[in-house]
C-alpha positions as CSV (number, residue, x, y, z in Angstrom):
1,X,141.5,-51.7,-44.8
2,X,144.3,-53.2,-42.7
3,X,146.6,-52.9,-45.5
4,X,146.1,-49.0,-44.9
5,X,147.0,-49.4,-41.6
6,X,143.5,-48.6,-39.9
7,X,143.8,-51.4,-37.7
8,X,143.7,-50.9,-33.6
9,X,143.3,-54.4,-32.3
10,X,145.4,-57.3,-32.3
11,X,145.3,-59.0,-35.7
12,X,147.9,-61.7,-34.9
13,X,148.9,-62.8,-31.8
14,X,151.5,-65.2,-32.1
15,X,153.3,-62.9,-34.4
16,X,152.8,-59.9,-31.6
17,X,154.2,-62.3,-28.9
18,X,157.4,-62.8,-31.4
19,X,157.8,-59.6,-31.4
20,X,157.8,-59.2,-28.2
21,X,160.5,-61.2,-27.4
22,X,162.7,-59.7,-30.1
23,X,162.4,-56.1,-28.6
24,X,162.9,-57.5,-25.5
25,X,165.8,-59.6,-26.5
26,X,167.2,-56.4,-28.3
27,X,166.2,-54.0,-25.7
28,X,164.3,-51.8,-28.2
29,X,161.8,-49.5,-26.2
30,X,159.2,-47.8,-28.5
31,X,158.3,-43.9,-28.3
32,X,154.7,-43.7,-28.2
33,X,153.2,-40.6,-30.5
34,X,152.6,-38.3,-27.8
35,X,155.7,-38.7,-26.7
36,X,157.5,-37.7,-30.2
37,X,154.6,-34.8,-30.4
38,X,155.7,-33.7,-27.1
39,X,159.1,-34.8,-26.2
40,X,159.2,-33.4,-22.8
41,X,157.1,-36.8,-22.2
42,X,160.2,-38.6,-22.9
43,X,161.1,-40.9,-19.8
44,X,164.4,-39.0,-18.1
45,X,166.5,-42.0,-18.1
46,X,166.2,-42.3,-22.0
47,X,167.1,-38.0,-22.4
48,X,170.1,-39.0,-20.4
49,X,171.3,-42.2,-22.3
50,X,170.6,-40.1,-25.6
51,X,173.3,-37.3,-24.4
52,X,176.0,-39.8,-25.8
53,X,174.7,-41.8,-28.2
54,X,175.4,-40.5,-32.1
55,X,172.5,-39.1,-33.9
56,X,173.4,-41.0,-37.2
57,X,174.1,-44.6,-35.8
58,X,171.1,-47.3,-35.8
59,X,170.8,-47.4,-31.9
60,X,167.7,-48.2,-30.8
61,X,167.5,-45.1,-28.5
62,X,167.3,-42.8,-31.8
63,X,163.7,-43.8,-32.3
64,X,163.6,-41.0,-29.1
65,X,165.0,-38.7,-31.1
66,X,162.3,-39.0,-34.2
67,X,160.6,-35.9,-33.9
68,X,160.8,-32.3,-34.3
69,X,162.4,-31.0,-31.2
70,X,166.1,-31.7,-31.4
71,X,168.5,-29.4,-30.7
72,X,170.8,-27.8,-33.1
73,X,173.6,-30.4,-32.3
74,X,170.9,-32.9,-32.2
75,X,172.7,-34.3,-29.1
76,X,169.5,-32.9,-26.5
77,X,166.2,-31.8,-27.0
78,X,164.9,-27.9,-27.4
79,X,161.5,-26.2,-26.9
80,X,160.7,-25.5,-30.0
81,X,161.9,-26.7,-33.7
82,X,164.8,-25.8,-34.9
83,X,164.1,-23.2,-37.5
84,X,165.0,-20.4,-40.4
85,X,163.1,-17.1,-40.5
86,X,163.8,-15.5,-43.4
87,X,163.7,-11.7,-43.6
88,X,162.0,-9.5,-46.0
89,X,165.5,-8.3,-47.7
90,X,165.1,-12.1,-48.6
91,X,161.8,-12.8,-49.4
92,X,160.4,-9.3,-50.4
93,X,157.1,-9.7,-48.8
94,X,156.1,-8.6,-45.6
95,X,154.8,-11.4,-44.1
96,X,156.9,-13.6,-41.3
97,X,157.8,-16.9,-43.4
98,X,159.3,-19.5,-40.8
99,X,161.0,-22.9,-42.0
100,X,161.2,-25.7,-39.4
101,X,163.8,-27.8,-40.2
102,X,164.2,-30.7,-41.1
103,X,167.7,-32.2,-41.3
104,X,167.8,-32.1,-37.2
105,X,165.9,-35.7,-37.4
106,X,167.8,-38.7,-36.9
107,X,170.1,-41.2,-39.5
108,X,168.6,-39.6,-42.6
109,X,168.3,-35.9,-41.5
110,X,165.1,-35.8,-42.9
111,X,161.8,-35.6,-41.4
112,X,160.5,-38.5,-43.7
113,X,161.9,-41.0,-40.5
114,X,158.7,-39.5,-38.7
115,X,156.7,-40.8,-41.4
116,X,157.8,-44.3,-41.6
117,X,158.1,-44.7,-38.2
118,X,154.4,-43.5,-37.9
119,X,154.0,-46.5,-40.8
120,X,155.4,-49.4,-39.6
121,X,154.8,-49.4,-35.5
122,X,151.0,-49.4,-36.1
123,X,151.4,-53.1,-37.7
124,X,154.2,-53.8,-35.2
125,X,151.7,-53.9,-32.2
126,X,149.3,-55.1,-34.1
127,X,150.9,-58.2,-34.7
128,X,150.5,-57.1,-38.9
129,X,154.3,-57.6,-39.2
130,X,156.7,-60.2,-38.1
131,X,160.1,-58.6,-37.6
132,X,161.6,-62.0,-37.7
133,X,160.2,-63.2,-41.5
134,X,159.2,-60.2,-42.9
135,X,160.3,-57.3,-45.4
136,X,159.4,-54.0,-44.9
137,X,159.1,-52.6,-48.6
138,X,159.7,-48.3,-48.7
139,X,158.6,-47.1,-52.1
140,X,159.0,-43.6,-52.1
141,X,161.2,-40.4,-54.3
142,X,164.1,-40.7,-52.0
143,X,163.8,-39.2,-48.4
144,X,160.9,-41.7,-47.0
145,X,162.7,-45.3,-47.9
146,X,165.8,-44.3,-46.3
147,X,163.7,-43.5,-43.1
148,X,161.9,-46.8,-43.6
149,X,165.3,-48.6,-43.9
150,X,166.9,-46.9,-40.9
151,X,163.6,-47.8,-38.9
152,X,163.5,-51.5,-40.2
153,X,167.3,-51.8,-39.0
154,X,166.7,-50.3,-35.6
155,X,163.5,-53.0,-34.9
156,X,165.9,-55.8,-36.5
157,X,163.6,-56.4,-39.6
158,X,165.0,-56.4,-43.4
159,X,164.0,-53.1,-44.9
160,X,164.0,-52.6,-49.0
161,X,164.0,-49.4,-50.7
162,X,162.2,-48.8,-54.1
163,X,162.9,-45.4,-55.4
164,X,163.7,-44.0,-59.5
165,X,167.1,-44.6,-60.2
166,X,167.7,-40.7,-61.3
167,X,167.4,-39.5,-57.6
168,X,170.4,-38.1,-56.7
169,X,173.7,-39.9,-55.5
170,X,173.6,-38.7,-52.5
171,X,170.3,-41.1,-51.8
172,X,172.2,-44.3,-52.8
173,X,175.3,-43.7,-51.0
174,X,173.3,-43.2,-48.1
175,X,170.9,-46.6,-49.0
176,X,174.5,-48.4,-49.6
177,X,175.7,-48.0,-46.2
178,X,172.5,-49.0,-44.6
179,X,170.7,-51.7,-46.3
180,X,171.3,-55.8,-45.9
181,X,172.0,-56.6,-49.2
182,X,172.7,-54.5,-52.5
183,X,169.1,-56.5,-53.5
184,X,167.1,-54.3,-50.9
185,X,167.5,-51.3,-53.1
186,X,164.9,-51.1,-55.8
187,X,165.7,-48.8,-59.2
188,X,162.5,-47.7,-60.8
189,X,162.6,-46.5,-64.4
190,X,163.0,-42.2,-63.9
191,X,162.6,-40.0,-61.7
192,X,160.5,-37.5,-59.4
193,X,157.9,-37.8,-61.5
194,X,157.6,-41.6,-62.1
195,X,155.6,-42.6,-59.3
196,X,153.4,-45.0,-61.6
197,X,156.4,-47.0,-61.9
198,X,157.0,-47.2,-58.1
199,X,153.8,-48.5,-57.8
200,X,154.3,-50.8,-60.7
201,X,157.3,-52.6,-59.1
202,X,155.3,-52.9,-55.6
203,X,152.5,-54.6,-57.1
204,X,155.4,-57.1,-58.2
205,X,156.5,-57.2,-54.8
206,X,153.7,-57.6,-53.6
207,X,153.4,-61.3,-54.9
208,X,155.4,-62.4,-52.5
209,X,153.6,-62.8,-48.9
210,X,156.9,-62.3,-47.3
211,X,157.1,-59.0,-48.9
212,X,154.7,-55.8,-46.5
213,X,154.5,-52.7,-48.8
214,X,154.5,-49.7,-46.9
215,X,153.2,-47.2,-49.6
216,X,153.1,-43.6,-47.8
217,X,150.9,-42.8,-50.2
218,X,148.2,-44.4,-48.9
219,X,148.9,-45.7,-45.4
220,X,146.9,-43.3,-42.8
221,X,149.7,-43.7,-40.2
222,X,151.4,-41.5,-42.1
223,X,148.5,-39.2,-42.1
224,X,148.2,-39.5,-38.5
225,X,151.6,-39.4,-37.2
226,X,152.0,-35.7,-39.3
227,X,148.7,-34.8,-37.8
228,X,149.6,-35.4,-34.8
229,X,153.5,-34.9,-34.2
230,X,154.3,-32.3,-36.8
231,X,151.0,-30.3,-36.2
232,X,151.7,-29.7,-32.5
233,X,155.7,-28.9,-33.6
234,X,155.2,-26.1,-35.6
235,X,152.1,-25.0,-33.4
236,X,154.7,-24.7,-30.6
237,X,157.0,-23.2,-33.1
238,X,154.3,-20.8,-34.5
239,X,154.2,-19.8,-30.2
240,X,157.6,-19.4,-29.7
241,X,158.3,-16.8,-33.0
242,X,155.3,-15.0,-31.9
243,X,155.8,-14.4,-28.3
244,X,155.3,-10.8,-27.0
245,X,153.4,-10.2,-30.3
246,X,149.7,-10.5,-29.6
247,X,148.5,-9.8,-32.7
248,X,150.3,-11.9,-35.0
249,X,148.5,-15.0,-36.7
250,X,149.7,-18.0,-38.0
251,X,147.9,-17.4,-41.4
252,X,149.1,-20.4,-44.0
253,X,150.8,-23.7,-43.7
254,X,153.0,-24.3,-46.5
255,X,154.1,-28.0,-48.0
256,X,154.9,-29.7,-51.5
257,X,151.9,-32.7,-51.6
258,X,154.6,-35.4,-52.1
259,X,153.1,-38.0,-50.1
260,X,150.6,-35.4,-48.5
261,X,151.3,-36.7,-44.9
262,X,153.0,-33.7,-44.1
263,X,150.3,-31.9,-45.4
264,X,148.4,-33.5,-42.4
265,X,150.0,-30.7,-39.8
266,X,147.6,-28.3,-41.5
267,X,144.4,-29.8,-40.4
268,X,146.0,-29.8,-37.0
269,X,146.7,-25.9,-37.3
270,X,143.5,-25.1,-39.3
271,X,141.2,-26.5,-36.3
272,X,143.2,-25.2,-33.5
273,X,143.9,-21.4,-35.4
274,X,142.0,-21.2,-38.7
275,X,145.5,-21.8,-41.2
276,X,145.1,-21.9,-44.5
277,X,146.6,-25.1,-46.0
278,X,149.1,-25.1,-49.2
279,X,149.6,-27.6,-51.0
280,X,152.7,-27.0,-53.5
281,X,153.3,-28.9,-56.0
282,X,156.0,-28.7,-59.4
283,X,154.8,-26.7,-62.4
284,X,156.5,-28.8,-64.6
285,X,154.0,-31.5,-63.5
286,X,150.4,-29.6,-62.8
287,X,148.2,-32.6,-61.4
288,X,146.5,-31.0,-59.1
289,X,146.5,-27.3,-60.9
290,X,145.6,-28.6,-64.1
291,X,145.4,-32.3,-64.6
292,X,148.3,-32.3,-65.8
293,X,151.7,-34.4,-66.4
294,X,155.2,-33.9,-67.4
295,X,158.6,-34.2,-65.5
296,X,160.9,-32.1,-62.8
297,X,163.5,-32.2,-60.5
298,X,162.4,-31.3,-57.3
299,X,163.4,-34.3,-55.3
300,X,160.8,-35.7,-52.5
301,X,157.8,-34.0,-53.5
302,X,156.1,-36.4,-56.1
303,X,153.1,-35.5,-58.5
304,X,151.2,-37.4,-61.7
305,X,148.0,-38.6,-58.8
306,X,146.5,-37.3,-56.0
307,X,147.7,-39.4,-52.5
308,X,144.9,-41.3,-51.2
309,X,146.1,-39.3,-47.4
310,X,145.8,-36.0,-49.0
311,X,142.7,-34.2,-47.4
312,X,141.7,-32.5,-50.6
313,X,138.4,-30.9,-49.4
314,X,140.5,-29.0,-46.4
315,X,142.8,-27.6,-49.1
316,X,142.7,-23.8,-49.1
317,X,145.5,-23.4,-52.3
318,X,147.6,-25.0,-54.8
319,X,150.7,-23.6,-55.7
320,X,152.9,-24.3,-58.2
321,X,157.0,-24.0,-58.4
322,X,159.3,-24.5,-61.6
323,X,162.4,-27.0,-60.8
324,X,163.8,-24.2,-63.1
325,X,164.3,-21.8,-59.6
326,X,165.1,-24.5,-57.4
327,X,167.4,-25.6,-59.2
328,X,169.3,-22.4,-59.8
329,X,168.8,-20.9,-56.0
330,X,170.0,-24.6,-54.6
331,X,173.1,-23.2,-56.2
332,X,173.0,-19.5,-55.4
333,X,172.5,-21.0,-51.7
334,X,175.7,-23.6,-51.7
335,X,178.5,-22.0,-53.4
336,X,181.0,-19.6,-52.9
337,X,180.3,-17.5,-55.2
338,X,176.3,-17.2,-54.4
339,X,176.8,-16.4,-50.6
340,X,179.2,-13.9,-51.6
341,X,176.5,-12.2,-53.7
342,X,174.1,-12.7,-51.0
343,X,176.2,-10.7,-48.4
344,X,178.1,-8.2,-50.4
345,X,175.5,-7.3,-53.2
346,X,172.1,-8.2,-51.3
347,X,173.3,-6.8,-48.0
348,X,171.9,-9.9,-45.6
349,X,173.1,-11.4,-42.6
350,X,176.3,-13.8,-43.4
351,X,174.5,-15.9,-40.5
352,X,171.0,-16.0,-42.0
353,X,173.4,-17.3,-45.4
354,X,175.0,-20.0,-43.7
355,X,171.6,-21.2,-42.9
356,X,170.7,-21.6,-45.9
357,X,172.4,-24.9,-46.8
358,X,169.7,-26.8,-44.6
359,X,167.4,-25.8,-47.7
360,X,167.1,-29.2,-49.8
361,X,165.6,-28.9,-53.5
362,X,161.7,-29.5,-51.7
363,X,162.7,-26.8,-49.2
364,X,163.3,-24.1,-51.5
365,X,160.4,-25.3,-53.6
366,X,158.1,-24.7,-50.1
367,X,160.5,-21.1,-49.4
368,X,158.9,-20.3,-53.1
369,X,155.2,-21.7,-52.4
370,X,155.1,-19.6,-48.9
371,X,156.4,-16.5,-51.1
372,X,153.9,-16.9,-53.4
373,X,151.0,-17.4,-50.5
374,X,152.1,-14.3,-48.9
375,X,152.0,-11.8,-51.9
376,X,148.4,-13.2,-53.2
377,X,147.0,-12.6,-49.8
378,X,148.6,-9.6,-49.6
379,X,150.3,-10.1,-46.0
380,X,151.5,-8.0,-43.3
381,X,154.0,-8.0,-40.7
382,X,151.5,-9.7,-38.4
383,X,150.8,-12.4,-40.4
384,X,153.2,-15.5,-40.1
385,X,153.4,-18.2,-42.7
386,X,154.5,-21.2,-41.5
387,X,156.7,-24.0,-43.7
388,X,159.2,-26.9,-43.3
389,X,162.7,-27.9,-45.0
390,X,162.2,-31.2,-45.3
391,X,165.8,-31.8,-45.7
392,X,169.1,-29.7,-46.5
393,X,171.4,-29.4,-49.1
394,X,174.0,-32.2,-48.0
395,X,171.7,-34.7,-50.0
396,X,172.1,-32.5,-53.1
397,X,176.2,-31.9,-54.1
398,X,175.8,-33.8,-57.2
399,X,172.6,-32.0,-58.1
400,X,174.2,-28.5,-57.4
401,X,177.0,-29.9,-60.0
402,X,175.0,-31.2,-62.6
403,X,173.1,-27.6,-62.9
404,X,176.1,-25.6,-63.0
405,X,177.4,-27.7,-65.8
406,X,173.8,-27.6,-67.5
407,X,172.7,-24.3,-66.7
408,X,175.3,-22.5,-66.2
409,X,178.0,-23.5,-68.8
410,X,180.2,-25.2,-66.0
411,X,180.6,-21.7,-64.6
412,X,178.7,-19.9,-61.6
413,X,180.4,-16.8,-61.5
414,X,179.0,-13.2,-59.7
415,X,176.9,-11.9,-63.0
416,X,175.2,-15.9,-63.1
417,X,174.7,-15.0,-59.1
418,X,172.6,-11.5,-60.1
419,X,170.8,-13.5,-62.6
420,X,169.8,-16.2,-60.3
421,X,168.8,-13.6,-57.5
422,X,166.6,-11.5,-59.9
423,X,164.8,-14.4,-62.3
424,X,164.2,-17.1,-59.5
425,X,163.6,-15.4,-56.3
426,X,163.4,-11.3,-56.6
427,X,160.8,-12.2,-59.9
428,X,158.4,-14.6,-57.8
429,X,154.8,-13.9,-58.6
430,X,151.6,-15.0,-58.0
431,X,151.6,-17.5,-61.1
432,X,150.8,-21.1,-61.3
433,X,148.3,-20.3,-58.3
434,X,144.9,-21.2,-57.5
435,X,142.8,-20.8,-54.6
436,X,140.4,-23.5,-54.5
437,X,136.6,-23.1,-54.3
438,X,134.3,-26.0,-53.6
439,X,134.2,-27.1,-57.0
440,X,138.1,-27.1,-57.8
441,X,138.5,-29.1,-54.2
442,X,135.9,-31.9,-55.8
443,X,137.7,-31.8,-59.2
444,X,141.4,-32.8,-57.5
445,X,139.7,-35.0,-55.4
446,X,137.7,-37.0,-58.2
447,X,141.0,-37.7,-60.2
448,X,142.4,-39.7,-57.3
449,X,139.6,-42.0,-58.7
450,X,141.8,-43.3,-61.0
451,X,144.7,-44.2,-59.2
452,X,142.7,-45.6,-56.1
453,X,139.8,-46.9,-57.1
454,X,140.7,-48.1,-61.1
455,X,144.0,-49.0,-60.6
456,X,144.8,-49.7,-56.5
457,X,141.3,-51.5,-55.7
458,X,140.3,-49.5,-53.3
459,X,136.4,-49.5,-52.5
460,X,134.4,-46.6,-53.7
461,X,132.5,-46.3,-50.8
462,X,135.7,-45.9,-48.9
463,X,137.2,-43.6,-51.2
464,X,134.2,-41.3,-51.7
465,X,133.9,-41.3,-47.6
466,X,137.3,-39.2,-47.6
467,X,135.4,-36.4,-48.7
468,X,133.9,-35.6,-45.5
469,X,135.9,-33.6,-42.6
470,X,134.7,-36.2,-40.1
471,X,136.4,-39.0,-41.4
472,X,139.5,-37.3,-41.0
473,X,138.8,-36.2,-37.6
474,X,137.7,-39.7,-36.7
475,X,141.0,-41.2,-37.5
476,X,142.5,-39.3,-34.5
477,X,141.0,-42.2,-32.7
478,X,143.4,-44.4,-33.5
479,X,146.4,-42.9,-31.9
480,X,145.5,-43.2,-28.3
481,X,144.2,-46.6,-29.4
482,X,148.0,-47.3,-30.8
483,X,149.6,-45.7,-27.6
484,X,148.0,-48.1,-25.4
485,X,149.3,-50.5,-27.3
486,X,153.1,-49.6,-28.2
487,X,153.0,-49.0,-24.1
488,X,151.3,-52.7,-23.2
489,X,154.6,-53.9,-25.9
490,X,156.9,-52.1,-24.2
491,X,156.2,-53.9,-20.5
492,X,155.5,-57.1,-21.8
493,X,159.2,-57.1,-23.7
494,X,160.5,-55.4,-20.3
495,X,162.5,-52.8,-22.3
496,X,160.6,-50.2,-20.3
497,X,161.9,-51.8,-16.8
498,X,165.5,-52.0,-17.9
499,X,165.7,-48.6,-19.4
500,X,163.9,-46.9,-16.8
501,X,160.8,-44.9,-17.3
């Protein structure tokens, strides 16, 4: 089970006292994961060295600055998320829908950092990994291997990204400018959807001892570090929206599965306030709502198996989205043209429209799930459903232009804007939805079998223990256990002297 990260002892100590020395020798100081799930934990002397230092650079004080709580300039820190509540005029439900966002993280402006960060320092202190001789191997859709990469680079280890090679530009570019070598980025045959192929190419990998595959997939830190750090975020941000309102409730949590370690932030919120979790996934691709395959363009989110982190049994609904409406409303969102609609014909806020370029493709897929959600539970005022934008719309120009040529004959004009408005947002029903009794829960969780235990090698006894609520809550264990130990790290490489505490 090491390779799943489910270690909390020292497995290797000579390769923990090399590491040692290298974040000594480098001055890297490591946040522990209370501190990014409460940042007001942060020692003052690193808040004040972060006040100049760039958000997008590969200092090693940005590891401070993974988590949910930076400001709008990302420069210092604020009380709550940074977030989008969209109004009713909007939506057309009644309901509060909330969107955390996302592109406020550090170097990829994406929350996926969170997740690899949550990944890889586990085996750091652990003495798994050996910064000095070892790769760090990302496979993920897009967002998750460039956090891996920026986090490999900051703790002086190679990082290699394996993602399709029909993700969007944007991705690459980013991946160019980062990487070691043009080698440490991995093309995989497709695209979202192609996640079999990922894993394909890591097996390959794999060969090599040199080689540590982090597959988010299946590695519980990123279970843990969502539970933990983005569960208490958008509890505090659920807080803050609801203040002077007493009878409010936050009543769903909303996320595309992808990876499902966001989806951990729902069993945080479910056992602290009774949320139902969402679970969104394309309807292009139905795994989870039907078994099904097929192929779709909403970048990050992933589908065609079940993640061995997803909590199935805690799931309350699975909603589907077409890449057909995010698609079209990435483009209502980022032109000219659609924010002039959006203003002059739909009569909202030109400042709530600005906002709405930090919407990626996987953010307006979860602004359509939480839609959905609200009008099948036929919410109120009070009721407040809670989401995230994983990343905005800066990642997506080529995207935008390759569905106006495809879509909309190279032309998005104010009648395409109308159209856009009334097929893919103003027509959002309650299709492609299930809510899940016991029985659906055991039939998504049984085809994980396939993937884990056929194909990955996982033990049945440890896959079939996943279906208990227990095990999950058992894991939480580990994170004190990894606190102690990122903190005994950061005095023995005397970082935490130098920088100050």
């Amino acid at each position: 089970m090491a390779r799943l990260g489910l270690e909390s002892n020292v497995v290797d100590q000579q390769v923990l006292d090399r590491t040692i020395a290298r974040l000594g020798q480098d001055d890297v100081l490591l946040p522990t994961l209370a501190q990014l799930a409460n940042p007001a934990t942060i020692p003052e002397a690193v808040r004040r060295r972060l006040v100049d230092i760039d958000a997008d650079v590969a200092d090693p004080l940005n590891l401070f600055r993974v988590h949910w709580f930076n400001d709008a300039a990302r420069r210092g820190f604020a009380d709550a998320p940074v977030h989008v509540e969209l109004p009713s005029e909007l939506t057309g439900v009644k309901a509060r829908i909330v969107l955390a966002l996302g592109n406020r993280f550090p170097m990829i402006a994406a929350h996926k950092v969170l997740a690899a960060y949550g990944c890889l320092v586990p085996r750091l202190v652990t003495g798994q990994f050996d910064t000095g001789h070892h790769k760090a191997v990302w496979p993920s859709t897009g967002n998750y291997c460039r956090g891996g990469v920026a986090i490999s680079r900051i703790l002086g280890c190679r990082g290699v990204a394996v993602l399709p090679e029909n993700m969007s530009r944007e991705r690459f570019d980013w991946l160019d400018k980062w990487v070691v070598s043009p080698g440490d980025i991995v093309r995989t045959p497709g695209s979202e959807s192609n996640v079999k192929e990922i894993y394909d190419e890591c097996a390959r990998l794999d060969a090599d001892p040199d080689n540590i595959i982090f597959n988010q997939f299946c590695e519980f830190g990123n279970y843990l570090v969502h539970r933990t750090c983005t569960g208490a975020a958008l509890d505090t941000l659920f807080e803050k929206v609801t203040a002077g309102r007493p009878g409010s409730r936050l009543a769903a949590f909303v996320s595309a599965s992808g990876s499902s370690g966001t989806l951990a932030a729902g069993d945080h919120l479910k056992e602290r306030r009774g949320t139902k979790i969402v679970a969104v996934e394309a309807s292009e691709c139905p795994t989870l709502l039907e078994n099904g395959f097929g192929e779709h363009n909403i970048q990050g989110i992933g589908d065609k198996h079940v993640p061995y982190i997803h909590n199935v049994m805690n799931t309350d609904l699975v909603v589907g989205v077409s890449d057909a409406d995010t698609d079209r409303l990435i483009v209502l969102f980022n032109t000219e043209v659609g924010r002039t609609y959006l203003v002059e014909r739909r009569g909202l806020d030109p400042a709530l429209v600005a906002l709405l370029s930090n919407f990626g493709l996987s953010s307006i897929c979860n602004l359509l799930a939480a839609i959905k959600t609200a009008k099948y539970f036929d919410m109120g005022p009070d009721d407040v459903v809670v989401s995230i934008a994983t990343d905005g719309a800066a990642m997506y120009g080529s995207e935008i232009d390759k569905v106006i040529r495809r879509d909309f004959g190279n032309r998005f004009d104010a009648v395409a804007a109308g159209e856009t408005w009334g097929r893919s947002l103003a027509a959002t029903s309650t299709s492609d939805l299930i809510e899940l009794s016991h029985v659906d829960r055991k039939r998504i969780f049984n085809l994980g079998y396939f993937t884990w235990v056929e194909q990955q090698g996982v033990d049945l006894a440890d896959f079939k223990a996943r279906m208990q609520q227990s095990y999950w809550d058992g894991l939480l264990d580990l994170v004190p256990a990894w606190d102690e130990m990122i903190a005994a790290v950061n005095e023995k490489s005397g970082a935490a002297a130098r920088l100050g505490r």
